[in-house]
C-alpha positions, -999 to +999 in steps of 0.1 A: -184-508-444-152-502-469-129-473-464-106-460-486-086-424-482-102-393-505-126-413-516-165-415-515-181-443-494-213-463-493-225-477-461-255-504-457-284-475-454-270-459-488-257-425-477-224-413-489-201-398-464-161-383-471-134-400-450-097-383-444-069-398-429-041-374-414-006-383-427+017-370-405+045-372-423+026-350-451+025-323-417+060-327-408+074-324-444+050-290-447+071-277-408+100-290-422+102-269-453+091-234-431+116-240-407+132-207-419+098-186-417+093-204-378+126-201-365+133-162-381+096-153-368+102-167-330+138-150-329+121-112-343+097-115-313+124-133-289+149-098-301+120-076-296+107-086-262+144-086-253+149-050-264+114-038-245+126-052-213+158-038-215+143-003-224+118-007-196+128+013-166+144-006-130+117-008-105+128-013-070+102-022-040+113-019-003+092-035+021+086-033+061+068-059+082+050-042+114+036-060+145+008-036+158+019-026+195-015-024+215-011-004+254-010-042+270+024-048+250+039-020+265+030-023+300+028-056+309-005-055+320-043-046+307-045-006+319-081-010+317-089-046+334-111-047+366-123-011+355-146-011+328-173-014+352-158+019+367-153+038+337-187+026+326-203+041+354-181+075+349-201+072+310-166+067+297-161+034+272-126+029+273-117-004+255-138+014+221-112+020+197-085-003+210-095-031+202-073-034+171-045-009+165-039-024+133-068-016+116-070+020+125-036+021+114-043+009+080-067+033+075-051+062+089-020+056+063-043+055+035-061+087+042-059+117+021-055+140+052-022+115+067-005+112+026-010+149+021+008+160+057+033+134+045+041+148+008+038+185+024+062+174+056+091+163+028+085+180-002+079+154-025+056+171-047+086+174-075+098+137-079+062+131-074+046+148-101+076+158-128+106+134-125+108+111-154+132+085-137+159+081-116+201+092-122+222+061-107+250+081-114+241+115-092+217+095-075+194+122-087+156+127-098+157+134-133+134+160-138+112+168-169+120+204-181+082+207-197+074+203-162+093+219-137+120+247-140+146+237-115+164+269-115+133+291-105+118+263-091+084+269-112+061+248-125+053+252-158+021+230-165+007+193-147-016+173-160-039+171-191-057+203-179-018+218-174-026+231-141+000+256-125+010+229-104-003+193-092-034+197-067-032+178-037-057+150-049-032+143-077-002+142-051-025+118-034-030+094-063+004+094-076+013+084-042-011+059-036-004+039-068+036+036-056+021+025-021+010-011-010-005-019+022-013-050+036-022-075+070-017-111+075-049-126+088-035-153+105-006-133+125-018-094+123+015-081+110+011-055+086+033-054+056+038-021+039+057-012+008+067+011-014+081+010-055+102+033-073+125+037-095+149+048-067+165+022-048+175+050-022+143+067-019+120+039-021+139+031+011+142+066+022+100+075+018+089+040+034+110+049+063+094+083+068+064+070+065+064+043+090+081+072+116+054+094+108+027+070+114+041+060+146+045+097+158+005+100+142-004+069+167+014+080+197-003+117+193-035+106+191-028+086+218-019+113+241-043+137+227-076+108+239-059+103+271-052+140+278-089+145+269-102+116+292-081+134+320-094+167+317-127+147+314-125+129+351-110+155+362-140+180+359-163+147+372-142+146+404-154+185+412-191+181+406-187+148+426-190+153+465-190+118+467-157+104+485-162+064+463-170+079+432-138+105+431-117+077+443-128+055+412-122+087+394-089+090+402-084+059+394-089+062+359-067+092+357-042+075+371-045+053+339-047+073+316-016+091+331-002+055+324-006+062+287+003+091+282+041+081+299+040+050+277+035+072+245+058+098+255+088+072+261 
């Protein structure tokens, strides 16, 4: 079979095919001589992705780690050990629900009924819905006029709609896109954080927020044991049984246990 560069060739069953051979140095001398176009074209876009990033706003994340405290941490013992049979005979299931604090605090911090109590409890409804970045300087919101009148403290229009003012599902969706939320599956801890373009306040809000998640917990805490109590304690009076009200009181005593725990 013959070869020969740009040309025509012939093999043994008669069919013509084209061969090319790539000169490289033909390629390098064609780099060579748009080395200007190359090198001004990468140093436009290297200028213009410089300028962008600049221009871009700072975003600053604070972060907290959380070890879920379940009622065994904080006593020392299980409260409820060697009386589930009791409490089951009272028709009371008390290890239902805390099982895993962790979880129901997860979901509890991403309701829109716990966010909304939050944004109302600290009036964040202005640098949530019509600040348009952050003053180092006064360490200040900067707020957009268009927005918000600070000096009659109005709103003037939110949204695409331009509603009076931001509705609490708007609130709740600003919110949530600043907020991050998430558990280790190996070790439980819960990592939650929070970006902004406020170094102070992204440290400020998360702070809040874990304190009024904790104050959530502990009432709800209180409020089932309370309810429990009140519940035993109306068994123990339809009860003339002297076995059954002392496994009664039992329980109470308890859940009188829990509610101390929360309290302190």
């Amino acid at each position: 079979m013959r070869e020969s560069l740009g040309e025509n060739t012939e093999d043994r069953t008669g069919v013509n095919y084209y061969t090319d051979v790539l000169d490289l140095r033909a390629v390098w001398a064609g780099v060579w001589s748009g080395r200007g176009i190359i090198v001004g074209t990468t140093l436009l876009f290297t200028i213009a992705a410089m300028i962008y990033a600049l221009s871009m706003p700072n975003i600053y994340r604070s972060e907290v780690l959380l070890a879920p405290v379940s009622t065994s941490d904080q006593s020392g013992i299980t409260p409820f050990s060697g009386l589930g049979g009791l409490a089951s005979l009272a028709g009371l299931n008390l290890s239902s629900g805390r099982a895993d604090k962790a979880v129901l605090a997860l979901e509890i911090v991403r309701s829109r009924a716990f966010i909304a109590e939050f944004i109302e409890k600290h009036k964040l409804h202005v640098p949530l819905a019509a600040s348009s970045g952050w003053d180092a300087n006064s360490e200040k919101w900067i707020i957009d006029s268009e927005i918000y009148n600070e000096a009659e403290q109005s709103w003037l229009g939110f949204g695409d709609e331009k509603l009076a003012e931001p509705s609490s599902s708007q609130l709740y969706r600003k919110f949530i896109s600043l907020l991050s939320i998430s558990q280790s599956k190996e070790t439980g801890l819960v990592n939650i954080a929070i970006v902004s373009q406020s170094p102070l306040e992204s440290k400020r809000w998360l702070s809040m927020l874990v304190e009024d998640l904790n104050e959530h917990m502990r009432r709800g805490d209180i409020q089932e044991a309370n309810a429990i109590i009140e519940y035993l304690s109306g068994q123990i009076k339809k009860t003339p049984i002297a076995e059954m009200q002392n496994i009664f009181f039992q329980l109470i005593e308890q859940q009188m246990k829990t509610v101390m725990l929360a309290e302190v």
